[in-house]
C-alpha positions as CSV (number, residue, x, y, z in Angstrom):
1,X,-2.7,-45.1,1.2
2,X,-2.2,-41.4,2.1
3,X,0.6,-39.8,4.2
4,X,-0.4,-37.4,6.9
5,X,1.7,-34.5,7.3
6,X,0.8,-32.5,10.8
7,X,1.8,-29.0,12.0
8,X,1.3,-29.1,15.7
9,X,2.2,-25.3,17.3
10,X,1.0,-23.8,20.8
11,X,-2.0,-21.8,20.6
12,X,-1.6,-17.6,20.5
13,X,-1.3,-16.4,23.9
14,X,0.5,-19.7,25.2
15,X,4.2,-18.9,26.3
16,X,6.3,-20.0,23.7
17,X,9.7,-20.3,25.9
18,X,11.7,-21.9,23.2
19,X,10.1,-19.8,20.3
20,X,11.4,-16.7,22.8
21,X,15.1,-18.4,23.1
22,X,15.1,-18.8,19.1
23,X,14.1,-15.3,18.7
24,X,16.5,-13.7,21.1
25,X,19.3,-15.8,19.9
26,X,18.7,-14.9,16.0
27,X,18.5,-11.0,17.6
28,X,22.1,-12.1,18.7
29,X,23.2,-12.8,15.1
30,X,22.0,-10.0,13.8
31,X,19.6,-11.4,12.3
32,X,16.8,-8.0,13.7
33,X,14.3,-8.5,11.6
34,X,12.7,-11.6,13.2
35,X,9.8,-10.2,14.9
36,X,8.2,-13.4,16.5
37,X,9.3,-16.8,16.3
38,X,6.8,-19.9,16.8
39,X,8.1,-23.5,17.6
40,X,5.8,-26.6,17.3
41,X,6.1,-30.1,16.2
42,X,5.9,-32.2,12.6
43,X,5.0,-35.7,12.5
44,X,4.4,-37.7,9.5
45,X,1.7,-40.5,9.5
46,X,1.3,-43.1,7.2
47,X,-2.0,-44.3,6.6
48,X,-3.6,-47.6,5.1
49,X,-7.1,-45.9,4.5
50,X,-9.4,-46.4,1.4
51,X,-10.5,-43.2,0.7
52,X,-9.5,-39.1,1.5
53,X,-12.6,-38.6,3.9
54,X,-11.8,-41.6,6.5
55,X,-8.0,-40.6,6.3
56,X,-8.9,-37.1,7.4
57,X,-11.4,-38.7,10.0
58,X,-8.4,-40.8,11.7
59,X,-5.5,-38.0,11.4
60,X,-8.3,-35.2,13.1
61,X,-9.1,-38.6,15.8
62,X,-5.3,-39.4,16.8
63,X,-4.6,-35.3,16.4
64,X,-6.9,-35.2,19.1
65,X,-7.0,-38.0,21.2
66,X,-2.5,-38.4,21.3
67,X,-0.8,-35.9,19.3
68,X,-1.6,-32.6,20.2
69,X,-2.7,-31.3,23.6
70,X,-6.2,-29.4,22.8
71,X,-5.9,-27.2,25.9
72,X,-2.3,-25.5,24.7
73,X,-1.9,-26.5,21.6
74,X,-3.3,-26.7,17.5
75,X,-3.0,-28.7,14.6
76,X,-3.3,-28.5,11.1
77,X,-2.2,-31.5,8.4
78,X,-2.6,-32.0,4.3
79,X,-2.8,-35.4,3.0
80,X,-1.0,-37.1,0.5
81,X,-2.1,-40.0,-1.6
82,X,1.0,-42.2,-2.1
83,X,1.4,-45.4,-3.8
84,X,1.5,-48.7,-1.6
């Protein structure tokens, strides 16, 4: 059994307009120092899969075909075996 964590963030040069709300709010609180801020998505997927290579197979198939939209957006995930 492995648990799928995925990082799901818009693509560089996609408008970010909540990433740009976050930022300018955090210049608010004085908080200057942020230069850029990025927001995306984190889902966790539990997987009944027998071995690392078919787990990483599904997650990159359901990344792909629900999850993330290829045309704005990336992904990235780490698997972790967990006990059943």
């Amino acid at each position: 059994m492995y648990q799928a964590k995925i990082y799901i963030t818009l693509k560089d040069g996609v408008l970010d307009p909540q990433g740009s709300i976050v930022e300018k709010t955090l210049h608010a609180m004085d908080h200057k120092e942020v230069q850029k801020v990025k927001v995306g998505k984190y889902i966790e997927v539990l997987l009944d899969q027998g071995n690392r290579e078919s787990a990483e197979k599904r997650v990159d198939e359901i990344c792909k075909g629900l999850l993330a939209n290829s045309v704005i957006e990336e992904y990235t995930f780490e698997l972790v075996e967990v006990g059943a």
